[in-house]
C-alpha positions, 0 to 999 in steps of 0.5 A: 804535088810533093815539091812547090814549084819554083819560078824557074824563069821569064820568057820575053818576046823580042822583035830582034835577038841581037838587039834584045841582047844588047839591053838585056846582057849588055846594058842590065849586066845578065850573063848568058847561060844557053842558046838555041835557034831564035833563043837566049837564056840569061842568068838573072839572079833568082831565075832566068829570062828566056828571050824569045825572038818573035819577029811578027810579034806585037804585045797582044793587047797589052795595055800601061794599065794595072786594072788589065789582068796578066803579066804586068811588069817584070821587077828587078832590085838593085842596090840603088834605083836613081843610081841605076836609072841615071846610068840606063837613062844615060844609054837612051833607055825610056822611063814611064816613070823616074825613081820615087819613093814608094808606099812600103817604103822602098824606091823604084822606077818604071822602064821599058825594054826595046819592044816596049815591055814594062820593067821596073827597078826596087831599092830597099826593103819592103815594110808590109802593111799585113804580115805574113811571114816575118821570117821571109820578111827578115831575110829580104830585109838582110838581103837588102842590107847587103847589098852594094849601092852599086849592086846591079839589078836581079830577079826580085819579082813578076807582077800579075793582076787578077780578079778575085784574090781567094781564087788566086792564092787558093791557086798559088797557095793551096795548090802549088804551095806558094808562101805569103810575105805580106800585103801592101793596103793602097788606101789612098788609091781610088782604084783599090790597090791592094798587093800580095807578096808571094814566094815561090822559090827564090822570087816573088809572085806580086799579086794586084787586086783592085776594087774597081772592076778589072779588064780580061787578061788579053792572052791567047795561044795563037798569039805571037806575043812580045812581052811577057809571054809566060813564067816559067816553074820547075816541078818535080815530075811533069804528070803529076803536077799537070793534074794537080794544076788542072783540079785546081782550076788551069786551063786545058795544056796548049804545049803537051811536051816536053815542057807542058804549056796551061794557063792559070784559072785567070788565063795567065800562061804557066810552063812547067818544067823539070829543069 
């Protein structure tokens, strides 16, 4: 590929539209930017959310456990976690976890959406226990800094897990020329949490690898999924990126157009698109 992709946007199944809008636009404060039957899209900072009304849907096995590989969580910083979680707490919004503070020194608070899917709030600036890039460090800490306690949230970052992480950056890095930030060693995790910070774009890939023995991504094509169902890349040209993905190791193309749908060497859905 001549361009690294770029995370374009996030799709989320949602039992009913109306209802999704009114957590996603009118409570997390993302603007409209384009509808289609049964479809919204949200400007969500860094990229865009795409919601996907799947009214027969369920979360395809989707489990509140880290050591399943796939979509995780969908992170969103903002300028101040416990005062944003006090106001979605305020509207009837469920945590799975209250804001804390955080190893890398930053504070955050688990949530879930309508239909259940796991969003998470980030406030500060990461401090990487092995660096990779300072200057990609540099500006998230400017950024950080700028922003407003009231600031409301924006796209920060997707959380996948997988089962080997040389296979996953020779896939991310190597091949669609991801940046790495950093990485946050969890030594005190018995499971063996590690996480890799990767950009892609104006977002960040966050990779969980563990030493504990991890459970297949439970993903499959013929699934009317609620959740996280697919993230989304802009490419520079369709055909060549395709082939490029599938040497590297995606899975066959389950959508050939317009905008190809394939699975990553650990079956996580990508769509590529030129938009």
């Amino acid at each position: 590929m001549t361009e690294a992709p770029q995370i374009r946007f996030l799709e989320v199944g949602c039992r009913n539209l109306s209802r999704s809008l009114d957590f996603y636009q009118g409570l997390l404060g993302f603007p409209p930017v384009g509808e289609e039957p049964g479809t919204c899209w949200l400007d969500a900072g860094a990229a865009r959310l795409k919601l996907v009304e799947v009214a027969d849907g369920d979360l395809g096995g989707w489990v509140e456990d880290d050591l399943q590989c796939g979509m995780r969580h969908f992170g969103m910083r903002v300028g101040d976690v416990d005062l944003q979680a006090a106001r979605l707490a305020e509207a009837g919004v469920s945590f799975t976890e209250g804001p804390r503070s955080a190893h890398g020194g930053v504070r955050i608070a688990f949530f879930t959406d309508p239909d259940g899917t796991l969003l998470e709030f980030v406030s500060g600036t990461v401090a990487h226990d092995k660096l990779w890039s300072p200057e990609l460090a540099e500006r998230d800490r400017v950024a950080g800094e700028a922003l407003l306690p009231e600031a409301g949230p924006t796209f920060d970052h997707v959380a996948i897990t997988v089962p080997d992480l040389d296979a996953a950056l020779e896939f991310y890095v190597r091949t669609m020329g991801a940046a790495v930030i950093g990485q946050l060693l969890y030594e005190d995790d018995p499971r063996g949490l590690v996480i890799t910070n990767l950009r892609l774009g104006s977002a960040t890939l966050e990779i969980l690898t563990f030493t504990r023995e991890t459970a297949a991504n439970p993903w499959n094509a013929g699934q009317a999924r609620l959740g996280l169902r697919t993230l989304g890349f802009t490419v520079a040209e369709h055909r060549s990126a395709v082939e490029a993905l599938t040497r590297a190791g995606a899975g066959a193309v389950m959508r050939p157009s317009p905008d190809p749908l394939l699975i990553d060497p650990d079956g996580l859905p990508l769509t590529v698109t030129t938009r």
